[in-house]
C-alpha positions in Angstrom: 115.1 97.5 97.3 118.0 96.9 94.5 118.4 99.1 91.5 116.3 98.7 88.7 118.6 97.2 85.7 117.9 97.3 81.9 119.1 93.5 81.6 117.0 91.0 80.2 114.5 89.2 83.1 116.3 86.0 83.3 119.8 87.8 84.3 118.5 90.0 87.1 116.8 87.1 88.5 120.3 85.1 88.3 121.5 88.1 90.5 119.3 87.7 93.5 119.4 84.1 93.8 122.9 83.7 94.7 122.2 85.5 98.5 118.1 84.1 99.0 118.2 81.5 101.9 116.7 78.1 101.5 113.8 79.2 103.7 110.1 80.3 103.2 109.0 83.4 102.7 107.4 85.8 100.2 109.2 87.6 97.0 107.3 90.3 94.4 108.6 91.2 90.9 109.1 94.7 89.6 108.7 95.8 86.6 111.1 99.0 84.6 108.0 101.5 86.2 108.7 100.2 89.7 104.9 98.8 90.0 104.8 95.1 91.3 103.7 92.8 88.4 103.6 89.6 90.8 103.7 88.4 94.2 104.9 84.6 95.1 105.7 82.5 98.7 107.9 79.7 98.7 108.8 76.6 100.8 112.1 77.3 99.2 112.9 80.9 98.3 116.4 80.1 96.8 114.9 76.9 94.7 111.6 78.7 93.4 113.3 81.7 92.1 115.5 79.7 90.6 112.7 78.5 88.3 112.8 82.2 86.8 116.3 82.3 85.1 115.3 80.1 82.3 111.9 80.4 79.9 112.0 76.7 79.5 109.7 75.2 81.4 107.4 78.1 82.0 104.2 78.8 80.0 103.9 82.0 77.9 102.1 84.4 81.1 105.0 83.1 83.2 107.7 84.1 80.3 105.7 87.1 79.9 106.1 88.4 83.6 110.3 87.1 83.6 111.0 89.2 80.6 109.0 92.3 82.0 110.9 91.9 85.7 113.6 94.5 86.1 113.9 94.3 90.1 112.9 92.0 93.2 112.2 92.1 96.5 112.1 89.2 99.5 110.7 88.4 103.0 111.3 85.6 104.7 108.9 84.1 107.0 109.0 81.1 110.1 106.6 79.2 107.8 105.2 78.7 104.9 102.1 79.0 106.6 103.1 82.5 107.3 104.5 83.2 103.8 101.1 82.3 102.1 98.9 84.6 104.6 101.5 87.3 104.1 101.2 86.7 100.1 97.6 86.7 100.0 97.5 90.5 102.0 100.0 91.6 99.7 98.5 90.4 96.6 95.0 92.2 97.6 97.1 95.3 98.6 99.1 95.7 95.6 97.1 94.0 92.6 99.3 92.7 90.3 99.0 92.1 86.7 99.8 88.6 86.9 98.3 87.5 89.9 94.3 85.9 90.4 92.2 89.3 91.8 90.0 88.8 94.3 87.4 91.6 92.8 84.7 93.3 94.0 85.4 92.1 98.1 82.7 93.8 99.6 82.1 92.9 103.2 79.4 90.7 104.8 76.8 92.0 107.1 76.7 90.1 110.2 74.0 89.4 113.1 75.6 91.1 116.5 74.4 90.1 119.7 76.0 93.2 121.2 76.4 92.4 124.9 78.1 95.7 126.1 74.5 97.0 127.8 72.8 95.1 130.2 69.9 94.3 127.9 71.9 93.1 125.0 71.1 94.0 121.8 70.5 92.5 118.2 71.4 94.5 115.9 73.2 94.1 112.2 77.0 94.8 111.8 79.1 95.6 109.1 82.9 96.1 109.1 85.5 96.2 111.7 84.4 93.6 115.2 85.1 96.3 117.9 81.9 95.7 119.7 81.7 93.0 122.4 79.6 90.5 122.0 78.5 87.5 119.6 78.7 87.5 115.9 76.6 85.5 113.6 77.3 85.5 109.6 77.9 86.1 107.3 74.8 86.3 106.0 74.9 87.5 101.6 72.8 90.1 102.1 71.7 93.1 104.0 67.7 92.0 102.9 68.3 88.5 104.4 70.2 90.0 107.6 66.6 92.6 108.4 64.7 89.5 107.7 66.2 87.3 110.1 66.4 89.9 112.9 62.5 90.9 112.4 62.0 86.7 112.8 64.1 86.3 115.9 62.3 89.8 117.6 59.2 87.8 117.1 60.5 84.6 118.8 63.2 85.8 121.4 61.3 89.2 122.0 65.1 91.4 122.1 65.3 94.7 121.3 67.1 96.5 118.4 67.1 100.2 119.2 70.2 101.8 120.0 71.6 102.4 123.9 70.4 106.1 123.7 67.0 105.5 123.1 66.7 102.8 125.1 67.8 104.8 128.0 65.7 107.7 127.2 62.4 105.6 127.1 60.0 106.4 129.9 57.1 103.6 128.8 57.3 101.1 125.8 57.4 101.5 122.3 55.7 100.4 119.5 57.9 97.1 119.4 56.6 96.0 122.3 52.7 96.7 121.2 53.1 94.3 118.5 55.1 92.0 120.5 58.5 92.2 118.9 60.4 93.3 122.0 59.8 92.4 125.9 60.8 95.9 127.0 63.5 95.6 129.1 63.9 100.2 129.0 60.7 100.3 131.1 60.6 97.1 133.3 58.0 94.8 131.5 60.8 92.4 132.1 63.4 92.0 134.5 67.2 92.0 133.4 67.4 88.3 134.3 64.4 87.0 132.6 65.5 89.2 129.5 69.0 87.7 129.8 67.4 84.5 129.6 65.7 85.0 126.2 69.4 86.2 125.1 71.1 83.2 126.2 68.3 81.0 124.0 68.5 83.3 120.9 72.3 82.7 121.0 72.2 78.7 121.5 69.1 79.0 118.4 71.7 80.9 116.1 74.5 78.6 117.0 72.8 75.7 115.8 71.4 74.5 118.5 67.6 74.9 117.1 66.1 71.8 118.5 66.9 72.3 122.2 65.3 75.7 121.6 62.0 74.8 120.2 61.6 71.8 122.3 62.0 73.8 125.8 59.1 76.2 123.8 56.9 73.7 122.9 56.9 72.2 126.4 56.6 75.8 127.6 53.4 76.1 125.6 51.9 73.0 126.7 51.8 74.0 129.9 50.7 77.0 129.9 47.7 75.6 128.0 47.2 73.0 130.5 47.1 75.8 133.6 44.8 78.0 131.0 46.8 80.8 130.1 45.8 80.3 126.7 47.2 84.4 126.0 50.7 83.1 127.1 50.2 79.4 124.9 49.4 81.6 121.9 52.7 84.3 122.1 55.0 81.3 122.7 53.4 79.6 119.4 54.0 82.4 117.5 57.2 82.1 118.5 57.9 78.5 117.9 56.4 80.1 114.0 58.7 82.5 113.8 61.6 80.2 114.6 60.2 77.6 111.7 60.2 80.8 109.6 64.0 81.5 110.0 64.7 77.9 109.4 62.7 77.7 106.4 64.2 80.7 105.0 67.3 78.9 103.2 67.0 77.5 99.7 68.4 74.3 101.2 68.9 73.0 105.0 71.8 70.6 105.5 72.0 68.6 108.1 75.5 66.7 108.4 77.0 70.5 108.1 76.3 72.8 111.0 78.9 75.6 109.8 80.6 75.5 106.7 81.6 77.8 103.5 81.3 75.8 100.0 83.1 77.0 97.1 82.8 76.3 93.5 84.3 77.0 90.6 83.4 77.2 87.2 85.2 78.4 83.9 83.4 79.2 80.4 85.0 81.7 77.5 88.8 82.4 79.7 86.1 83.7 82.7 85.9 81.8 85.6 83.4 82.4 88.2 82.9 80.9 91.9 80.2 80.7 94.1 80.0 81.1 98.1 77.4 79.8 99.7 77.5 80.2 103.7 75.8 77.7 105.8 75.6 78.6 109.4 73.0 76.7 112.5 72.6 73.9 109.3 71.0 76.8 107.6 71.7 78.6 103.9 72.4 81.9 104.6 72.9 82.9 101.3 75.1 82.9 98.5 77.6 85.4 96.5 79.2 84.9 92.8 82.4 86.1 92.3 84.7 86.5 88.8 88.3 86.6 89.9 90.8 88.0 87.6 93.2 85.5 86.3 94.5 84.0 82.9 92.7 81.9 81.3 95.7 79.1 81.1 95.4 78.5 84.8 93.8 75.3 85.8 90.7 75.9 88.0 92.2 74.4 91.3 95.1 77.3 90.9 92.5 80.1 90.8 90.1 78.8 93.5 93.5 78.1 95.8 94.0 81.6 95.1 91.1 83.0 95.5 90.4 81.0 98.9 93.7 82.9 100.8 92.7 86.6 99.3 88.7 85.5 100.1 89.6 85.1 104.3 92.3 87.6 104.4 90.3 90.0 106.7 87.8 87.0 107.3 87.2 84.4 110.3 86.9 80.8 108.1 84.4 78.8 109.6 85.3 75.1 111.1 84.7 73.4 107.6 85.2 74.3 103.9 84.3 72.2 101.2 85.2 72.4 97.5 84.2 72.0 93.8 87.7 71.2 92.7 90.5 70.0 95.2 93.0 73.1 96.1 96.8 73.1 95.4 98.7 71.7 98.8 95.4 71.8 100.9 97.0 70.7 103.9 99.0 74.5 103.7 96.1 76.2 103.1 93.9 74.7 106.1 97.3 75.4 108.2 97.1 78.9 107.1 93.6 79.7 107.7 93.8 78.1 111.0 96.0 80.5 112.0 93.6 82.8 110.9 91.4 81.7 112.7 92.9 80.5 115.8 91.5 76.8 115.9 91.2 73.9 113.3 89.9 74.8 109.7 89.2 71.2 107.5 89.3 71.8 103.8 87.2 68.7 101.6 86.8 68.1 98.5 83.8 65.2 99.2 82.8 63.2 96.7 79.6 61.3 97.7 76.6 62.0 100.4 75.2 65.2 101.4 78.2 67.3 101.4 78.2 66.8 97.5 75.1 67.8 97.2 75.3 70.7 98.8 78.4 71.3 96.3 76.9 70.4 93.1 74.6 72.7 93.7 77.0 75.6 94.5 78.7 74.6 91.2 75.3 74.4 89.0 74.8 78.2 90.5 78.6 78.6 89.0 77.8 77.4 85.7 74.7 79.5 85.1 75.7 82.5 86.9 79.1 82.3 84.8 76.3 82.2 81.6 74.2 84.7 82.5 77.4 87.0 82.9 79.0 85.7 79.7 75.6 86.8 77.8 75.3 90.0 79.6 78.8 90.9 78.3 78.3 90.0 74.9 74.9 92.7 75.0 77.2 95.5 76.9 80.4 94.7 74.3 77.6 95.6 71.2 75.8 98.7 73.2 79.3 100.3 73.4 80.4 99.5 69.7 77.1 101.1 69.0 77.9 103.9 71.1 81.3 104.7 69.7 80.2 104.3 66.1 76.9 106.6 67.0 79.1 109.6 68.5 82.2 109.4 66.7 84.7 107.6 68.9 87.7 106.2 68.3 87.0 103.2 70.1 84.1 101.9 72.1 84.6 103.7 75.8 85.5 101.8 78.9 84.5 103.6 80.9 81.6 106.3 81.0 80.7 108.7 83.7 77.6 110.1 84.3 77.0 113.2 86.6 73.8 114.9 88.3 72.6 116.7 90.9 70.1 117.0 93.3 68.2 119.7 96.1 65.4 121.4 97.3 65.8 124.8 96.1 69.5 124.8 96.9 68.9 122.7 99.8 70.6 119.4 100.8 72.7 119.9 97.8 74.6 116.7 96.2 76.2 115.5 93.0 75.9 111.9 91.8 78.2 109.7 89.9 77.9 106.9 88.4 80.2 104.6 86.5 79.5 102.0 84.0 81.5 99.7 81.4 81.8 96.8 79.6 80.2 94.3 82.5 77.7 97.2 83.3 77.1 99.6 86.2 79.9 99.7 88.3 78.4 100.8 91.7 81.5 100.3 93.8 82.6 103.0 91.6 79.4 105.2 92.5 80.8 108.6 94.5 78.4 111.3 96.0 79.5 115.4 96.2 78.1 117.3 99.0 78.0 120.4 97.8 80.5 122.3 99.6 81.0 125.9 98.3 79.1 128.9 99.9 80.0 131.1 96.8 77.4 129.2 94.7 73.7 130.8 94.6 70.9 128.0 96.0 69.5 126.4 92.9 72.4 127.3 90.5 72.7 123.6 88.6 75.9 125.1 86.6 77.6 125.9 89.8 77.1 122.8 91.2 78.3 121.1 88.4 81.3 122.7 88.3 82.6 121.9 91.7 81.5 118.5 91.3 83.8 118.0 87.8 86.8 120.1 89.8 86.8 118.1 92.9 86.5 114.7 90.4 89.1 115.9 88.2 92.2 117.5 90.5 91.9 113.9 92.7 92.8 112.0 89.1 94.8 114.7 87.7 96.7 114.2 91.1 96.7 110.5 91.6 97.4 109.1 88.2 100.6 109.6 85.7 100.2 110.2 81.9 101.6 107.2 81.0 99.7 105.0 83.4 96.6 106.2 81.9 97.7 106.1 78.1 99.0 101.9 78.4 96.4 100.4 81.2 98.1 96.8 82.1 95.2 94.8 82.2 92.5 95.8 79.1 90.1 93.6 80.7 89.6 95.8 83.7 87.5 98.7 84.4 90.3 101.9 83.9 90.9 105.1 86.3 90.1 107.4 83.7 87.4 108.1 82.1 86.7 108.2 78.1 83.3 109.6 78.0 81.4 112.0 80.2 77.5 112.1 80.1 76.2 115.3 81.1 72.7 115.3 81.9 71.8 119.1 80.3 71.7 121.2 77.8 74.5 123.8 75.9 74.3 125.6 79.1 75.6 122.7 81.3 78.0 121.4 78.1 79.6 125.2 78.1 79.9 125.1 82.3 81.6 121.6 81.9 84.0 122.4 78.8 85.4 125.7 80.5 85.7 123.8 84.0 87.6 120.9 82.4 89.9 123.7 80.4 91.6 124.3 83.9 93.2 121.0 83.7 96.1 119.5 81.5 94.5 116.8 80.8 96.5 113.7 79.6 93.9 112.3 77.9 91.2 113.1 75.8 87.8 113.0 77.7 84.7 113.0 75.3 81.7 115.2 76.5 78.0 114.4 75.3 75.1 115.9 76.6 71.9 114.9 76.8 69.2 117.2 76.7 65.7 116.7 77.6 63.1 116.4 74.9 60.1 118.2 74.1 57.6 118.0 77.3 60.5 116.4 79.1 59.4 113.1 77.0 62.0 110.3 76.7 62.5 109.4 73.2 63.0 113.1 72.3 66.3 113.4 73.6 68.9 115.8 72.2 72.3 114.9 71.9 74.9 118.2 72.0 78.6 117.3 70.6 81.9 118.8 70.3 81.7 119.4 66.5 78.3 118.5 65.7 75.3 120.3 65.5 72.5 119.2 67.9 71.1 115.8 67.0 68.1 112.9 67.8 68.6 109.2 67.6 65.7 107.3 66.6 62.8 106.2 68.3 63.5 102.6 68.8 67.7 102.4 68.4 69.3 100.6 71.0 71.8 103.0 72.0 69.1 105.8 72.7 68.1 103.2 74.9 71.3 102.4 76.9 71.8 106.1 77.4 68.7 107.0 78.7 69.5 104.2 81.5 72.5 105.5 82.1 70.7 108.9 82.7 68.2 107.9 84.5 70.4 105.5 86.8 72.8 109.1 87.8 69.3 110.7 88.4 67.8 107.7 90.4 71.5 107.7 92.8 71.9 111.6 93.0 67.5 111.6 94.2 68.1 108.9 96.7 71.6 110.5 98.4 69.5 114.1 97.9 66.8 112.0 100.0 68.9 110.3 102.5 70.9 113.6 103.1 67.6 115.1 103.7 66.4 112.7 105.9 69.2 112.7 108.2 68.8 116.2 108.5 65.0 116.4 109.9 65.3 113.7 112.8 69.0 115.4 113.7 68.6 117.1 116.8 70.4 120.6 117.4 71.0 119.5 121.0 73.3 116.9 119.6 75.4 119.6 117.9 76.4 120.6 121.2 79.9 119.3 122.8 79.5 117.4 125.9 75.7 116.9 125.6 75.6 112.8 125.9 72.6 111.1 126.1 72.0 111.8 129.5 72.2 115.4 129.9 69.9 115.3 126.4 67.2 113.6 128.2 67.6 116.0 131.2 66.9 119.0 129.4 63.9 117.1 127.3 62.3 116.0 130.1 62.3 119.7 132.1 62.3 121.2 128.9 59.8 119.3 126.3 61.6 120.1 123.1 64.8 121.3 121.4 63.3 124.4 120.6 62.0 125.5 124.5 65.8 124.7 125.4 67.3 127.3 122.9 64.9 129.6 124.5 65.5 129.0 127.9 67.6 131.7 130.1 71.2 131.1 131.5 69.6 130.5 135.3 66.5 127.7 133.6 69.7 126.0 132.5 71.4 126.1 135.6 68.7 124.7 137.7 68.3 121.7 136.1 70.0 118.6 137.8 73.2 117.1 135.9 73.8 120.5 133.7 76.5 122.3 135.6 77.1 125.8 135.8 79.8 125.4 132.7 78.2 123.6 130.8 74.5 125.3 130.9 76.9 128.7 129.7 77.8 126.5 126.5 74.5 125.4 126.3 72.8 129.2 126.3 76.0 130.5 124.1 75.5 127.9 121.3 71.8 129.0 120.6 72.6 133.2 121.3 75.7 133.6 119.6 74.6 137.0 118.2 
């Protein structure tokens, strides 16, 4: 990297382009604090930064970012193809200012055909693909990735329980009795004729639906004809469940077997795009998005954007269409092919079903863009409320609200939640397992406390004073907090104010705490202040309103982690805290045993006798439940 310079943007720029080559590649701009403010590729390294030594000819966000660059940096690339794929993982590495911000990327549960067992398995999958086997998605949401795999059980009969308990199964389950899995674990089926009702499942999701419900229709007729009217009636119910699947999209398309539309809409400096993902001519569901870009870019510049960031851990399918034609589309569809290791086509289409199938991405732009845009406007007068109803400088950006949860001590958690001016933030959600042995079961100030001084030390760490006093971007949701909601009375205030005291705090944090009212009833609340005597808001104000959702959404997250904590912790079995105790050896000593609890009572030579447990490893079995 070159040293940082106090000359004016222009001249620094004039200083690199002398020695750029005349190649692609990828350049990012620095600004006086070192932090990249913007991330380019270029056909021509040496012509586009060139375009940076003047102001002429730039709009005022491009000015803006060539007076505020102090340094740059440069790769070069083989292609441009390269440069833009390289641009668009930097970009959603380093977020800068004056880049479009993919936001919110959550990834996409998928349908997995996992084919690593002999009886595959259909199961959902989220995250890294390190299974074998075949992938189906993305599908928008969790809800219609459980609905589709409870369809295809019915119709394909595959099971979804995981390799342990399939091999520990000694007669069917329940899936079987209501004829949602052929039982493969027990031999109701063979491996081949199971491995047939694979293959079909797969050929059904790949969009080959007709072939599969034609082979089952003909299947049912003649079963009917040779009076097996039980075996005619399970393969209709299958043929049902398979119409159910392909009924379950808000629209069908059939010129498009699979195909990503994207549309983009801007209102009010927002813009907002839709994803709809069709896959086997189905709709399997639909995601808005609100990128992060200046409001003087056209809306082909953000979507082009948005597109390279949207697949850079994604597999494109074979066709995209668009809203709004992209900026040199021909790059981009060479770029994603790469990605994807076979043709990608990018369209814009203009008649026929295809533009249909956009139009209606774009209306769901339009209104999901309004519905956003009124939301806001509520939020931006519920915090201006807020800060004129408490005494704050300005209305917060950002409030945190903390609680806790257990069982007399037990299955202890802390909840956060965080919400701003476009509401809840739950990416921003974090959960505490309580951690210390020091505090006594039960004791809520205790908790509290190592909740706030695990929160705080990681931000006190991670961010500088003067990156929290002059956020870049004001229309984000800040690191740091302004206001902390404290779900307690003066005892839980005093806990938090002399936990917080340990810290040099760069900025000033504002504590409220609510308190519950009279026989616990909402409406009765009392607010405790810094400065203030105890106070009640009225019945029916707005902000009394808002806060008590903000309460009771910390209480609802910290009751449902408390919950699933809990629930993990009943079905966990102590033989699996044991080291070298597979699934194998487990169902060795359950099936001579009976139960977890007869094998922690069993003697050294019980252990030993049993077939598979060696000598070795029945002594770490017996020494792990009589350590004393």
């Amino acid at each position: 990297m070159s040293e940082a310079t106090t000359s004016p943007g222009p001249e620094i720029i004039k200083k690199f382009v002398k020695a750029l080559p005349n190649g692609p590649g990828v350049y990012r701009m620095f600004d006086d604090a070192q932090n990249v403010i913007y991330v380019g590729k270029a056909r021509n390294l040496k012509a586009r930064v060139t375009n940076y030594t003047r102001y002429e000819g730039n709009s005022i966000r491009i000015g803006r970012m060539i007076s505020a660059t102090r340094t740059m940096e440069f790769v070069t690339t083989n292609t441009e193809s390269e440069a833009l794929l390289l641009e668009a993982n930097m970009i959603k590495r380093l977020k800068p200012r004056y880049n479009v911000l993919l936001r919110d990327d959550k990834s996409f549960p998928y349908i997995l055909m996992a084919m690593e067992h002999e009886a595959a398995e259909l199961t959902k999958h989220r995250g890294v693909r390190r299974k074998k086997g075949h992938y189906f998605g993305p599908f928008a949401s969790v809800t219609a990735v459980n609905r589709t795999i409870t369809s295809l059980q019915k119709a394909f009969l595959l099971r979804n329980c995981s390799d342990s308990y399939y091999e520990g199964r000694t007669r069917p389950c329940l899936q079987h009795q209501i004829k949602r899995c052929a039982a493969p674990c027990t031999g109701e089926i063979s491996i081949e004729d199971y491995q047939l009702l694979v293959d079909d499942a797969v050929k059904f999701l790949t969009g080959k639906s007709r072939t599969v419900q034609s082979n089952l229709s003909e299947e049912m007729q003649k079963a009917a004809e040779n009076l097996d009217f039980e075996r005619a009636a399970l393969l209709r119910d299958r043929i049902a469940a398979l119409s159910l699947i392909q009924g379950q999209g808000d629209m069908s398309a059939q010129s498009v077997v699979d195909a990503d539309i994207f549309a983009i809409h801007q209102e009010a400096g927002k813009f907002c795009i839709q994803v709809f993902f069709y896959r086997a001519h189905q709709n399997w569901g639909n995601r808005a998005y609100y990128p992060r870009a200046d409001k003087s870019l056209e809306e082909r510049e953000v979507l082009t954007a948005f597109i390279a960031q949207f697949y850079e851990a994604r597999v494109p399918p074979k066709l995209i269409l668009l809203s709004h034609d992209a900026e040199e589309p021909k790059l981009l569809a060479e770029a994603l092919a790469i990605r994807a290791e076979r043709k990608v086509e990018i369209l814009t289409p203009q008649r026929g079903e295809k533009r249909t199938l956009v139009k209606n991405a774009l209306n769901n732009a339009r209104q999901a863009l309004g519905r956003q845009l009124s939301e806001t406007a509520s939020q931006t007068q519920l915090l201006e409320g807020m800060a004129k109803t408490f005494g704050l400088e300005q209305p917060p950006r950002r409030i945190e609200v903390y609680d806790n949860s257990h069982i007399q001590g037990t299955n202890a958690v802390g909840g956060m939640i965080v919400a701003g001016r476009e509401g809840f933030s739950k990416k921003h959600y974090r959960t505490f397992n309580i951690k210390s042995t020091d505090i006594t079961p039960g004791d809520d100030f205790g908790m509290m406390r190592e909740v706030l001084e695990r929160r705080f030390t990681r931000l006190v760490n991670e961010y500088k004073p003067e990156e929290i006093a002059e956020d870049a971007d004001k229309e984000t949701l800040p690191d740091w907090p302004d206001v902390l909601l404290i779900d307690g009375g003066k005892g839980q205030m005093s806990a938090v104010r002399e936990t917080l005291k340990q810290f040099n705090l760069p900025q000033k944090v504002t504590l409220i705490g609510i308190a519950k009212g009279e026989e616990r009833n909402a409406g009765r609340e009392t607010f405790i202040l810094e400065g203030r005597e105890p106070f009640m808001l009225p019945a029916r104000d707005p902000v009394l309103y808002y806060v008590q959702r903000l309460r009771d959404e910390a209480h609802r997250f910290a009751i449902g982690t408390h919950r699933a904590k809990r629930s993990k912790q009943i079905v966990k079995n102590p033989l699996d805290e044991i080291e070298g105790i597979g699934p194998t050896r487990k169902k060795a000593l359950l099936s001579h045993f009976g139960s977890a609890k007869a094998v922690s009572g069993a003697t050294l030579k019980d252990l030993q006798s049993i077939s598979g447990i060696s000598t070795q490893m029945a002594q770490i079995i017996y020494d792990h439940f009589n350590r004393s």
